[in-house]
ROBA-751503 format. One line per field, with one value per atom (N, C-alpha, C): residue number from 1; residue in three letters; chain; atom name; x, y, z. Coordinates in steps of 0.001 Angstrom, whole numbers, plus 500000, padded with zeros to 6 digits. Atoms other than C-alpha are relative to their C-alpha. Example, Ala and Ser with C-alpha at 12.3 -4.5 7.8 and 13.67 -1.06 7.14 Angstrom:
# ROBA-751503
num	[1,1,1,2,2,2];
residuo	[ALA,ALA,ALA,SER,SER,SER];
cadena	[A,A,A,A,A,A];
atomo	[N,CA,C,N,CA,C];
u	[500890,512300,500900,499180,513670,499230];
v	[498810,495500,501200,498810,498940,501090];
w	[500000,507800,500000,499940,507140,500730];
***
This chain:
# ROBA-751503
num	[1,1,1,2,2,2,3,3,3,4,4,4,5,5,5,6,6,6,7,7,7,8,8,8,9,9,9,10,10,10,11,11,11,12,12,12,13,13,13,14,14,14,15,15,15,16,16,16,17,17,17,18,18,18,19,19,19,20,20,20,21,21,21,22,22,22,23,23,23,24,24,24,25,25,25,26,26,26,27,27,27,28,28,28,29,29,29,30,30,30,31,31,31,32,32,32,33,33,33,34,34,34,35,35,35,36,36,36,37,37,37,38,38,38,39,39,39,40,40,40,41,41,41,42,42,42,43,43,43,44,44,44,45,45,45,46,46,46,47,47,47,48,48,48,49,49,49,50,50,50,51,51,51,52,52,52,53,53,53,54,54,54,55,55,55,56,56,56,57,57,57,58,58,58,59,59,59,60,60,60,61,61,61,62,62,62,63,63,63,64,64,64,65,65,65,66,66,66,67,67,67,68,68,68,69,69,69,70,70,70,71,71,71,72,72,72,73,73,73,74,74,74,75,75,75,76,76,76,77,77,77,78,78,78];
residuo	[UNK,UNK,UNK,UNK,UNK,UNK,UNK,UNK,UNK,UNK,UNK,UNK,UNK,UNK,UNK,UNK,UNK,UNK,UNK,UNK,UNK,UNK,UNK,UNK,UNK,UNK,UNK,UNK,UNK,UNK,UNK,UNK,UNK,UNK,UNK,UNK,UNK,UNK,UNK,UNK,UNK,UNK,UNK,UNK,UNK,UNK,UNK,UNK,UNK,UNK,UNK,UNK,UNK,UNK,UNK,UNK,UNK,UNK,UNK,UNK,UNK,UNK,UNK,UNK,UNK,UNK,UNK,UNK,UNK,UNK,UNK,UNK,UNK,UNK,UNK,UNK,UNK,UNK,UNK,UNK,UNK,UNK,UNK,UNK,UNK,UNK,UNK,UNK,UNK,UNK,UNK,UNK,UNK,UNK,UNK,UNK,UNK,UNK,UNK,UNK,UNK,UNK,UNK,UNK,UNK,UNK,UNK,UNK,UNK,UNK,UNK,UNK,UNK,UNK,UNK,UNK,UNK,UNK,UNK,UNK,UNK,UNK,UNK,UNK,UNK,UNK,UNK,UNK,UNK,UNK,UNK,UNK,UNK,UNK,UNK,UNK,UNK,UNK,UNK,UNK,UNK,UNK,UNK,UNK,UNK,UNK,UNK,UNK,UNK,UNK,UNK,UNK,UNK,UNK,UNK,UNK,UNK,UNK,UNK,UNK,UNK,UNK,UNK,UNK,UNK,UNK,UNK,UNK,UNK,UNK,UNK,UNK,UNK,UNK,UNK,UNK,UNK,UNK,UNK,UNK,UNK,UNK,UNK,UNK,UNK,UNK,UNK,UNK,UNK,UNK,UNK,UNK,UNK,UNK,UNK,UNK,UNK,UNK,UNK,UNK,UNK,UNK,UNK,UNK,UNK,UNK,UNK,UNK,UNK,UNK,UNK,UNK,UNK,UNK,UNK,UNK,UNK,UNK,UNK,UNK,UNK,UNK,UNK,UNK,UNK,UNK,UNK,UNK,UNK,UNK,UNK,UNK,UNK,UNK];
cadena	[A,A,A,A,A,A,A,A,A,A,A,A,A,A,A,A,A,A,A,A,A,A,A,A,A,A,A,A,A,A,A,A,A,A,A,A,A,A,A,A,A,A,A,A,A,A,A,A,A,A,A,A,A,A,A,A,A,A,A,A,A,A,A,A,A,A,A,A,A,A,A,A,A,A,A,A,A,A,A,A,A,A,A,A,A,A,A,A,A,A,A,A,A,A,A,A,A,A,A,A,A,A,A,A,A,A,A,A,A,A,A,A,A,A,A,A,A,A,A,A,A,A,A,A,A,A,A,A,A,A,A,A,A,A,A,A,A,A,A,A,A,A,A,A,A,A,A,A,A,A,A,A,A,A,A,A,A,A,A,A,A,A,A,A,A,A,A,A,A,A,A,A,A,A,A,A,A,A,A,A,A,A,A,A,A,A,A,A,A,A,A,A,A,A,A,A,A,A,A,A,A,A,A,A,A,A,A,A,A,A,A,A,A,A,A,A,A,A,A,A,A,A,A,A,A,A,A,A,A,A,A,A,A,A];
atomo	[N,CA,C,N,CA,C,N,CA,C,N,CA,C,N,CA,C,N,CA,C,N,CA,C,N,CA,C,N,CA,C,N,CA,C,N,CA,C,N,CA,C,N,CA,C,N,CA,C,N,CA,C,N,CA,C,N,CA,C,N,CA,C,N,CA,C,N,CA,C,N,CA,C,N,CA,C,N,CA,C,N,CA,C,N,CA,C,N,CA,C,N,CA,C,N,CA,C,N,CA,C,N,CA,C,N,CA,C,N,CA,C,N,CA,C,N,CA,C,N,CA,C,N,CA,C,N,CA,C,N,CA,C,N,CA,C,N,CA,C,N,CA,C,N,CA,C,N,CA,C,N,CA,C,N,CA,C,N,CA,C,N,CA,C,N,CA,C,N,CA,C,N,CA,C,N,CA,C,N,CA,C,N,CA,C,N,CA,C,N,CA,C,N,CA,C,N,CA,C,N,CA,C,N,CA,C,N,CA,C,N,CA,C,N,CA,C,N,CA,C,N,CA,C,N,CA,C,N,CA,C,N,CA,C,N,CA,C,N,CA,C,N,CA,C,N,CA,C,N,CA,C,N,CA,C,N,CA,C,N,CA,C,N,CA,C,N,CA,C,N,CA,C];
u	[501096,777791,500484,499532,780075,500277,499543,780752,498481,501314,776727,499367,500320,775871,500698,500120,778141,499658,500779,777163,498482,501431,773450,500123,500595,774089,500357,499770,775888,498829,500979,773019,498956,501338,770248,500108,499562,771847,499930,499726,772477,498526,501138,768988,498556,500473,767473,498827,501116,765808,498937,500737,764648,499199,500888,763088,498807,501305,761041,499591,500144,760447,498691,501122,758873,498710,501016,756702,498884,500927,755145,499313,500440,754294,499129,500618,752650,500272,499748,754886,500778,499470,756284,501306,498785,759622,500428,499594,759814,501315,498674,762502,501328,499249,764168,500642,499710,764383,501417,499029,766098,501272,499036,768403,500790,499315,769813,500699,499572,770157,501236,498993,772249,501011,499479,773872,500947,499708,774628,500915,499273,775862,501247,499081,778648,500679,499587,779528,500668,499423,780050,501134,498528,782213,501220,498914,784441,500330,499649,784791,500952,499462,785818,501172,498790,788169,500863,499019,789786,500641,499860,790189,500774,499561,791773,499582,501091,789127,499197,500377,788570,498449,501260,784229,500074,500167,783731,498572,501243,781256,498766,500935,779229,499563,500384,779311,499330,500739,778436,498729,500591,775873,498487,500974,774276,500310,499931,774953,498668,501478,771412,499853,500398,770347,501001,499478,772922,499495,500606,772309,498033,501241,768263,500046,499683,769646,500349,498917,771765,498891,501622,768597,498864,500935,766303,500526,498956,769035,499810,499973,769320,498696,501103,765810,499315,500662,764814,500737,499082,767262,499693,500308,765523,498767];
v	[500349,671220,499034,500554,669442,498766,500864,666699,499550,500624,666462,499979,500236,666258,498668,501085,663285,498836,501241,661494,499586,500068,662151,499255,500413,661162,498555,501390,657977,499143,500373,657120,499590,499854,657559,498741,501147,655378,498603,501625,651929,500385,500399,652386,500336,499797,653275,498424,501432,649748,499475,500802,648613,501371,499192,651921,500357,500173,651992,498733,501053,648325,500252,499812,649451,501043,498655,652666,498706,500324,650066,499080,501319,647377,500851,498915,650506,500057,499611,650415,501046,498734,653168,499695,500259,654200,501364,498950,656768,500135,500422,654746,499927,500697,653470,501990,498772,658098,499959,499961,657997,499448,500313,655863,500498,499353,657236,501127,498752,660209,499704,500831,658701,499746,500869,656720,501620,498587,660138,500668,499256,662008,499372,501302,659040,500385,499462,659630,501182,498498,663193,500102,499828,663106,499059,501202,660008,500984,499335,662499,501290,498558,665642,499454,500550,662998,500042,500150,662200,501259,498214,666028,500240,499833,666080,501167,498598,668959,499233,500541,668725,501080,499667,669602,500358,499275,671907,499586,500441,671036,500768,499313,673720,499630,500647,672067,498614,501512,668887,500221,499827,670299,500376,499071,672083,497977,500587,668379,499484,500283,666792,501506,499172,670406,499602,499856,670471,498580,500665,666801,500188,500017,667387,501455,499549,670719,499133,500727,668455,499087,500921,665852,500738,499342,668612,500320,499642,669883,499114,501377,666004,499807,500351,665599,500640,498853,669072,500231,500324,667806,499103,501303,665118,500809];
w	[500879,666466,498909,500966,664085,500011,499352,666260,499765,499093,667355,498003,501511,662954,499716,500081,662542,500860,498998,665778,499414,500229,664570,498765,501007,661131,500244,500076,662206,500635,499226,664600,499484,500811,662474,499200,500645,660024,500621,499011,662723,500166,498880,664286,498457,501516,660259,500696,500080,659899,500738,498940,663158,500513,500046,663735,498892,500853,660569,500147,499603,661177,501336,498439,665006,499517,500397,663266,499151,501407,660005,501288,499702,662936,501844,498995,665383,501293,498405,668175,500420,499503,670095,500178,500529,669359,501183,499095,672016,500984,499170,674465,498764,501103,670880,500154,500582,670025,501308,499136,673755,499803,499375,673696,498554,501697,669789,500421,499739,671655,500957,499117,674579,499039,501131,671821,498809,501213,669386,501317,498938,673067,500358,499882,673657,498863,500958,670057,499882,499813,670256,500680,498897,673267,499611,500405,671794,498698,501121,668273,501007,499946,670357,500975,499505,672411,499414,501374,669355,499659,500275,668510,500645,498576,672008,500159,499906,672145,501475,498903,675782,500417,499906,676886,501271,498913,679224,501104,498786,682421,499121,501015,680140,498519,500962,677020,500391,499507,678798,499899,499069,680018,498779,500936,676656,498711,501364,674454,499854,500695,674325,499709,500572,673513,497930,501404,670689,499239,500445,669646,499309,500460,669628,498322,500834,667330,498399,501084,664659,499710,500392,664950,498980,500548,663604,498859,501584,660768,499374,500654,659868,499459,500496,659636,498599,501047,657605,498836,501426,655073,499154,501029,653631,499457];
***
């Protein structure tokens, strides 16, 4: 989870602009949420590389869950 909080917060941050940008100008940001998530999951696994904290076929398996988790924390913090 510690991993999938700074992937999310770094994510949020790069895709910040051009996502409020797509919402004020009423287009759908639905592919844009995807690929953040993609984008945040990549992240994660390159942080717990670093760690040399090796992800189990089972953790693989649970990271969009955890990401969409750390997304919702991130959000219900502002």
């Amino acid at each position: 989870m510690r991993y999938a909080v700074i992937a999310v917060s770094s994510i949020e941050q790069q895709y910040k602009g051009i996502k409020t940008k797509m919402k004020n100008e009423g287009k759908d940001v639905t592919e844009m949420n995807a690929e953040m998530k993609e984008a945040a999951i990549r992240l994660l696994e390159n942080l717990a590389a670093i760690d040399e904290y090796s992800l189990t076929d089972q953790d693989k398996a649970s990271l969009g869950d955890i990401v969409e988790a750390a997304l919702e924390m991130f959000i219900n913090k502002r």
